[in-house]
C-alpha positions as CSV (number, residue, x, y, z in Angstrom):
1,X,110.6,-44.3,37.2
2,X,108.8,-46.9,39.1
3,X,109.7,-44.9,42.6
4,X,107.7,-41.5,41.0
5,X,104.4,-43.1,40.7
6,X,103.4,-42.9,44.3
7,X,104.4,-39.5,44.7
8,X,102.3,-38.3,41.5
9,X,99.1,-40.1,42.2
10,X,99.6,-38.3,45.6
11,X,99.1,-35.2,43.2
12,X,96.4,-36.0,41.8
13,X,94.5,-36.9,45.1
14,X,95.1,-33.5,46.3
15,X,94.6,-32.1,43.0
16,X,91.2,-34.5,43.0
17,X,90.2,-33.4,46.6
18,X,90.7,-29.4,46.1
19,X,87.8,-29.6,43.3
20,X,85.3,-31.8,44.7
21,X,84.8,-29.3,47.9
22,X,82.8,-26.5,45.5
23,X,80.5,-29.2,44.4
24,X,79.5,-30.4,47.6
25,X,78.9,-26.6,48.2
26,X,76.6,-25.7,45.5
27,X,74.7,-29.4,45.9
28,X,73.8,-27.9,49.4
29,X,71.4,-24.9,47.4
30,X,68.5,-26.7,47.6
31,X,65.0,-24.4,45.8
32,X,61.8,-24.1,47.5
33,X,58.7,-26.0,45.6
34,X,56.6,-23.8,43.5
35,X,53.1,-24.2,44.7
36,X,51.2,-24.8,42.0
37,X,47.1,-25.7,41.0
38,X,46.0,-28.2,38.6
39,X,43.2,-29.0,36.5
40,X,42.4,-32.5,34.4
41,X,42.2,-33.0,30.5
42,X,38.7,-33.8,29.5
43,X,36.6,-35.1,27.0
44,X,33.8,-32.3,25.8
45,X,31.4,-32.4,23.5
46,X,32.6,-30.5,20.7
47,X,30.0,-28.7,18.4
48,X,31.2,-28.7,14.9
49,X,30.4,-26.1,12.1
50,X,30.2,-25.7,8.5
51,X,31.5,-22.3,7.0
52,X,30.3,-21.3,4.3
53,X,31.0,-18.5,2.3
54,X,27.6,-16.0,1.0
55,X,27.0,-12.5,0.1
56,X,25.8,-9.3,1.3
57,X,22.5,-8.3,-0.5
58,X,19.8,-5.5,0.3
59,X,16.4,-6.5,0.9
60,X,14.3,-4.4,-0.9
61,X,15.9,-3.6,-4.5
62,X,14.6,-1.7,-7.1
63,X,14.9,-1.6,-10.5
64,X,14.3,1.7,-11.5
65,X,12.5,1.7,-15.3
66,X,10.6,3.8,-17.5
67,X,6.8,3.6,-18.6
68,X,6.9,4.9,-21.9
69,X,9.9,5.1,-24.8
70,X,10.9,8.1,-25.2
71,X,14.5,9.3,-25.5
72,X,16.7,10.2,-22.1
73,X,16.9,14.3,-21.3
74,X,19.0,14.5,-17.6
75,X,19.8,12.2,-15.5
76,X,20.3,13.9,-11.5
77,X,22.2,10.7,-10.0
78,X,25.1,9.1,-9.6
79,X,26.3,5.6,-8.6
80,X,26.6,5.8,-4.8
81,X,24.1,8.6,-4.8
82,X,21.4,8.5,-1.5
83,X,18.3,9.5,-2.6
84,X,15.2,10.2,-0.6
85,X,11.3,8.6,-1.8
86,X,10.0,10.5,-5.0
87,X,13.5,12.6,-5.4
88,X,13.2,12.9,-9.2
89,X,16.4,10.4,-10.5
90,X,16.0,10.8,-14.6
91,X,13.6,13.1,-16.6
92,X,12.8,11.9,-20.6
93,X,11.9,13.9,-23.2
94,X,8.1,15.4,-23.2
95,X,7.6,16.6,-26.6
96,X,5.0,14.3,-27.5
97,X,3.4,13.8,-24.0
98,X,3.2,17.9,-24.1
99,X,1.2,17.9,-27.3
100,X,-1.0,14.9,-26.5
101,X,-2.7,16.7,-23.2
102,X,-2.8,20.3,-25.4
103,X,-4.7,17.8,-27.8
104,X,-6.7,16.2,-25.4
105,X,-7.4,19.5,-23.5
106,X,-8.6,20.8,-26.7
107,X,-11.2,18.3,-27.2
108,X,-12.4,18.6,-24.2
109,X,-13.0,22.2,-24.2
110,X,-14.4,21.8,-27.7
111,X,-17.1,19.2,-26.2
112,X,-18.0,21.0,-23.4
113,X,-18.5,24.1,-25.7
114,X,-21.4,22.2,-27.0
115,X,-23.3,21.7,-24.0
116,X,-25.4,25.2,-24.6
117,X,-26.0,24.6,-28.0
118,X,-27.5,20.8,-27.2
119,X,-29.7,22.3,-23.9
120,X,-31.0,25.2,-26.0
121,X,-32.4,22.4,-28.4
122,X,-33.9,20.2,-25.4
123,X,-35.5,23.1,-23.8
124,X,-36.5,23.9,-27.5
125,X,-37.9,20.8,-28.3
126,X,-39.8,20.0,-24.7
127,X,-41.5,23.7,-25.4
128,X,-42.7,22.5,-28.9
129,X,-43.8,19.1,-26.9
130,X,-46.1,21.3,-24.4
131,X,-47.6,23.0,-27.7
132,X,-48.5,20.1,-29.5
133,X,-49.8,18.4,-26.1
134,X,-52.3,21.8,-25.2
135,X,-53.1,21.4,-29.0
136,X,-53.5,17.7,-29.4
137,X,-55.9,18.2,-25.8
138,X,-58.2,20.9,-27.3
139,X,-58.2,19.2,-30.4
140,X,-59.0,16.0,-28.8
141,X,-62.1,17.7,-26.6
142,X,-63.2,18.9,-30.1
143,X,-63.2,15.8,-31.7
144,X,-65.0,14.2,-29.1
145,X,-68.1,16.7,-29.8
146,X,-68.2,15.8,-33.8
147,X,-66.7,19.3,-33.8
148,X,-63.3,18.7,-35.9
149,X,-63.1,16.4,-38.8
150,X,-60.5,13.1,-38.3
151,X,-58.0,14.4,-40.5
152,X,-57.6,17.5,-38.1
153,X,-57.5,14.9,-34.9
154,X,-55.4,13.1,-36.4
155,X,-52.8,16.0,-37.7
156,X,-53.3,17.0,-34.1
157,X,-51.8,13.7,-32.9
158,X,-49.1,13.8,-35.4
159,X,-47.2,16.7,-34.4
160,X,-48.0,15.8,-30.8
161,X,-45.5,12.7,-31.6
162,X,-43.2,14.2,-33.8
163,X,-42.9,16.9,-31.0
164,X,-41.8,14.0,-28.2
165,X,-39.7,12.2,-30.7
166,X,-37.7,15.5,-30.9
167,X,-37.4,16.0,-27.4
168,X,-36.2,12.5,-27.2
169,X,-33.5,13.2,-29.7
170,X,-32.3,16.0,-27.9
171,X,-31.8,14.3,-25.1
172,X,-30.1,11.6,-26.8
173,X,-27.6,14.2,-27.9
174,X,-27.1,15.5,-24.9
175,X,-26.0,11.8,-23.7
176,X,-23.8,11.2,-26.3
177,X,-22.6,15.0,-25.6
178,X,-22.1,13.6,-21.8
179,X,-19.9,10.3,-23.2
180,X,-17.9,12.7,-25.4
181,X,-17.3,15.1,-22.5
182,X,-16.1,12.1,-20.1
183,X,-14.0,10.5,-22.6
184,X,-12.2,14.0,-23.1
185,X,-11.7,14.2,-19.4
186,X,-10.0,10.8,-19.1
187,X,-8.1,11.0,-22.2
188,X,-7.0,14.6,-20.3
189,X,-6.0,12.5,-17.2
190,X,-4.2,9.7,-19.3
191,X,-2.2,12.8,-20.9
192,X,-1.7,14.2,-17.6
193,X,-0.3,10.4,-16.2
194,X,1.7,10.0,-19.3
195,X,3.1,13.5,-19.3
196,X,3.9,12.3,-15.5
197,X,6.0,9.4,-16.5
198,X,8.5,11.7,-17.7
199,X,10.2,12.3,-14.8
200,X,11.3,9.2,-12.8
201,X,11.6,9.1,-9.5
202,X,13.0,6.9,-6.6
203,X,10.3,4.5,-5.0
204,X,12.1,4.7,-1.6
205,X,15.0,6.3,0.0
206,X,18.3,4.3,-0.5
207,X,21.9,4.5,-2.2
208,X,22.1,3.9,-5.8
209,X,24.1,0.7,-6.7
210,X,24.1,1.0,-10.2
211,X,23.4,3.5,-12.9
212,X,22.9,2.4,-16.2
213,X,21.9,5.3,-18.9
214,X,22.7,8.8,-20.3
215,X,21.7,11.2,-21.4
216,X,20.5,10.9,-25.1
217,X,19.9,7.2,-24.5
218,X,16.6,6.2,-25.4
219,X,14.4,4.6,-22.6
220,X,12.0,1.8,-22.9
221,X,9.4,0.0,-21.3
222,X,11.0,-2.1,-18.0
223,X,14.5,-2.0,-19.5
224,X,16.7,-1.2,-16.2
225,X,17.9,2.3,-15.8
226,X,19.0,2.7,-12.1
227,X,18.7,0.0,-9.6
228,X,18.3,1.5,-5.7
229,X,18.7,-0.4,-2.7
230,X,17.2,0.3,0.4
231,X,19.8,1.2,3.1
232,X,19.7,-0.4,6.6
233,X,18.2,-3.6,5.6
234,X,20.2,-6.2,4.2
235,X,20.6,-9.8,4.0
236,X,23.5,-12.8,3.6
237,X,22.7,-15.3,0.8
238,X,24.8,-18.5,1.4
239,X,24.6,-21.3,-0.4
240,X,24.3,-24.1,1.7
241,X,25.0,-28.0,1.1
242,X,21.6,-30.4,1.0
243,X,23.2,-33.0,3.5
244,X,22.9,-29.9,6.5
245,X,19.7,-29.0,5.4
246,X,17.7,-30.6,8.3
247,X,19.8,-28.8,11.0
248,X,18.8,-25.2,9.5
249,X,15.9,-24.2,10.7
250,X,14.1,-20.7,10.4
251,X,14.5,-18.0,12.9
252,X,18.0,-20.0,14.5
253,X,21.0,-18.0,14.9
254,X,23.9,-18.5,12.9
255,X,27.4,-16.4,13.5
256,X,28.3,-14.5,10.5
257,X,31.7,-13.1,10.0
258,X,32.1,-9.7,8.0
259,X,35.5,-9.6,6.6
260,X,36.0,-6.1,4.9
261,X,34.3,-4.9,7.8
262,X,36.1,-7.1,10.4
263,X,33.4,-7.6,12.2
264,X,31.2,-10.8,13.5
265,X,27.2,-10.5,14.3
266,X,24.8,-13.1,15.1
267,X,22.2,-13.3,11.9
268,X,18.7,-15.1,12.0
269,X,17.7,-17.3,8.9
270,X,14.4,-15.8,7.8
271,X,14.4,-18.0,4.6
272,X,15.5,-21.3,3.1
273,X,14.9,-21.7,-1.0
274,X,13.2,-25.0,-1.2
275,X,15.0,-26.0,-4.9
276,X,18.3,-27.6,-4.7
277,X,20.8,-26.6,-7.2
278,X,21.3,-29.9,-9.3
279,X,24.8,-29.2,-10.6
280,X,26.1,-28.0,-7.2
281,X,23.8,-29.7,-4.8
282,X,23.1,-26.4,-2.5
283,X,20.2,-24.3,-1.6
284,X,19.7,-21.0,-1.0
285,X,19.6,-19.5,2.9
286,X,18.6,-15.7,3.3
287,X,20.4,-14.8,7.1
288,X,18.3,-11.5,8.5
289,X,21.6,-9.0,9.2
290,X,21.5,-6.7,12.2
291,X,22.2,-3.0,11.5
292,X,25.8,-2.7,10.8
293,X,27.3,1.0,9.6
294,X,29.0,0.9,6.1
295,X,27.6,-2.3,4.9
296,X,26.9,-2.6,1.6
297,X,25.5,-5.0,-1.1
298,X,27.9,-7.1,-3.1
299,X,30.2,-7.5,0.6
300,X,31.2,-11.3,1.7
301,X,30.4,-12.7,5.0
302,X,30.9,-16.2,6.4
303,X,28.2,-17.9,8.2
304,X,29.2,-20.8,10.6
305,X,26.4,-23.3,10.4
306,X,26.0,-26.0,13.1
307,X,26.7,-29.8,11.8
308,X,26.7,-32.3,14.9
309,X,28.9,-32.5,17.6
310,X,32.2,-34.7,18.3
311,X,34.4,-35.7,21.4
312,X,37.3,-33.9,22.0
313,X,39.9,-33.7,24.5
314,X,40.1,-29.9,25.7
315,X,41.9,-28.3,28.7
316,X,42.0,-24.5,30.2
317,X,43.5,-22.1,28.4
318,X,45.4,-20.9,31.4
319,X,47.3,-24.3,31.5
320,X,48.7,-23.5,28.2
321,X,51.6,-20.9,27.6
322,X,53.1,-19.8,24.7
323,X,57.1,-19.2,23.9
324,X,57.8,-18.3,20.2
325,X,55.7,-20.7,18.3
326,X,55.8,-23.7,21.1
327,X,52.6,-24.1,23.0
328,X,53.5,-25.3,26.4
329,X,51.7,-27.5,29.4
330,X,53.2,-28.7,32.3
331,X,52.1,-32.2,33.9
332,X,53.5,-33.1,37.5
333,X,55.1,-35.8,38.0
334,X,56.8,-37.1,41.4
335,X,57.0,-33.4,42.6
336,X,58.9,-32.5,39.3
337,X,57.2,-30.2,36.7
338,X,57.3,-31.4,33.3
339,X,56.8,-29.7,30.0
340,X,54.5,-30.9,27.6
341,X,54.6,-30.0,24.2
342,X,51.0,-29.4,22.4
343,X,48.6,-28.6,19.5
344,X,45.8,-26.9,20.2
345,X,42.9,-26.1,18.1
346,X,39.9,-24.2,18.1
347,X,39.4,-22.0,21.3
348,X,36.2,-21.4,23.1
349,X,35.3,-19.8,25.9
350,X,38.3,-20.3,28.5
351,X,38.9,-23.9,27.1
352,X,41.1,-24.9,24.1
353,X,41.2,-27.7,21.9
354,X,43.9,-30.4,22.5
355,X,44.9,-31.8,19.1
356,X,47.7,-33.8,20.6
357,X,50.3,-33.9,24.0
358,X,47.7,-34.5,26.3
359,X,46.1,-37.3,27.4
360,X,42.2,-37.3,28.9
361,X,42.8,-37.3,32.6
362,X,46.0,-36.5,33.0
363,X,46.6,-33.4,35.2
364,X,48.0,-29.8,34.3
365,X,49.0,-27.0,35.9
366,X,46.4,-24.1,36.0
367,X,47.5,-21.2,35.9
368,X,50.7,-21.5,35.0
369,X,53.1,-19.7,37.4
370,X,56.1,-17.1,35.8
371,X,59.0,-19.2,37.5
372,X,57.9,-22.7,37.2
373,X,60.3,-24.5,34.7
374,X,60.7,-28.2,33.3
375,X,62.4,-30.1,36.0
376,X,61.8,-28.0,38.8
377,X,60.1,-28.9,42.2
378,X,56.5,-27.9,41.8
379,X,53.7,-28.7,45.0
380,X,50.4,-29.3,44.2
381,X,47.7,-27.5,46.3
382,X,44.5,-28.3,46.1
């Protein structure tokens, strides 16, 4: 046994020797470099924001109410309804408005009827005046000559008076005639007004939002029957926390982001409500909307409101690439590429948030080529 063991390590030496020859051929493949391009992690400054959540609301709403009571008769319009400026919305019943102007139309034709009867007693009256004037003159020129006794002058005088003081009554009635003839002419136009109010009608063209009465329902003074908002022009109401109220200013820009509408616009604050909410320590800011097609009141939108700044580390967004749900970087070191695993955050522009992986000054590779992998040769060309 001792005399084999020569003869089989022998073996394995051969056997040892025949293998080694492909590895020295495949260690003689050497790959090229892949020329790459970097670009440093920096520190930015990093705006923050608030988001905060608001809602759609129109800018000119009406409430669309009756002037008198009376009971409901038709309604024309529906919930979601567009209606132009005076389009008739509701009419109420008129009974009593019809029989008030037939009432007030009557008195004034019956006070108007009396206008002859009172001028035929001034012109009456003022003749009567000019008898008992030529009378009371002759009578007078007789006195004067002793010719007429005083009782005559005097009788003379009398009617002479009770002739003005008739014409002066007259005309008195004829005044009071006047009064009654104007007040029958604006209780005509109050009928006419009030007869008006029966039929309701839109202030302005718009959609109606809501609709709240029938027919048969009885309307009253300023209770709420439609409400109308004007289309085109509407507004985000946010409420917004009192410790970023001196960085809202009026007439900034703030980015609002309509979700059913998936949309983003940039809005302008046009007002800020100077209470603050006690219980939830918020106020009120009105964003301006831009003209958006199918918006509608009662719609949420989030508004991104500035709040300070902070440093950051970001890099290009180029020096990051994605496989499954790994973000990648590659750093080189000593002519080798190495991955980089990372977080990334919020991205802006062509630069991304680096939540962790990177370090501030440390070099990437930007863009990333398609064949550079972790470990191979990479050449860095500046």
């Amino acid at each position: 046994m001792k005399k084999m063991l020569p003869v089989v390590g022998m073996v394995l030496l051969a056997a040892c020797g025949h293998k080694e020859e492909p590895a020295k051929k495949g260690a003689a493949v050497v790959l090229a470099p892949v020329p790459v391009q970097v670009a440093k992690v920096a520190a930015a400054e990093w705006p923050t924001a608030r988001e905060v959540v608001g809602t759609v609301r129109a800018r000119n709403t009406a409430s669309v109410s009756s002037r008198i009571m009376a009971y409901v008769r038709e309604v024309r319009v529906s919930q979601g309804d567009v209606v132009r400026a005076g389009q008739v919305l509701v009419t109420l019943d008129s009974k009593d408005l019809d029989t008030a102007q037939r009432q007030a139309l009557e008195g004034q034709r019956e006070a108007q009827s009396a206008e002859a009867e009172v001028e035929s007693a001034i012109r009456a009256a003022k003749a009567q005046r000019e008898l008992a004037q030529v009378t009371f003159d002759r009578m007078k020129g007789l006195f004067e000559k002793k010719s007429i006794s005083n009782q005559e002058f005097d009788e003379a005088q009398a009617r002479l008076r009770l002739a003005q003081a008739n014409v002066e009554m007259a005309e008195a009635k004829r005044k009071q005639l006047d009064a009654r003839i104007a007040q029958a002419k604006e209780q005509v136009q109050i009928a006419g007004i009030q007869q008006g109010y029966a039929q309701i009608t839109a202030p302005f063209a718009g959609v109606v939002s809501e609709k709240r009465v029938e027919p048969g329902n009885l309307a009253t003074p300023g209770a709420p029957l439609l409400l109308i908002e004007q289309v085109g022009s509407y507004r985000l109401e946010t409420p917004l926390d009192e410790s970023l109220l001196p960085s809202v200013k009026r007439g900034m820009a703030v980015e609002v982001r309509l979700e059913a509408l998936d949309k983003t616009v940039r809005a302008t604050v046009s007002e800020i409500v100077p209470a603050i909410d006690a219980a939830t320590r918020t106020v009120t800011v009105k964003l301006e909307l831009p003209g958006v097609g199918n918006l509608r009141s009662g719609m949420s939108g989030r508004a991104s409101f500035g709040a300070g700044a902070e440093q950051v580390v970001v890099t290009p967004v180029a020096a990051v690439r994605s496989e499954g749900s790994l973000q990648l970087a590659f750093v080189v070191d000593g002519g080798v590429a190495r991955t980089r695993m990372v977080t990334l955050g919020e991205r802006r522009g062509d630069v991304v948030r680096v939540l962790s992986g990177l370090k501030v000054g440390e070099e990437v590779v930007s863009p990333i080529p398609g064949d550079l992998r972790d470990g191979g040769r990479a050449e860095v060309r500046r």
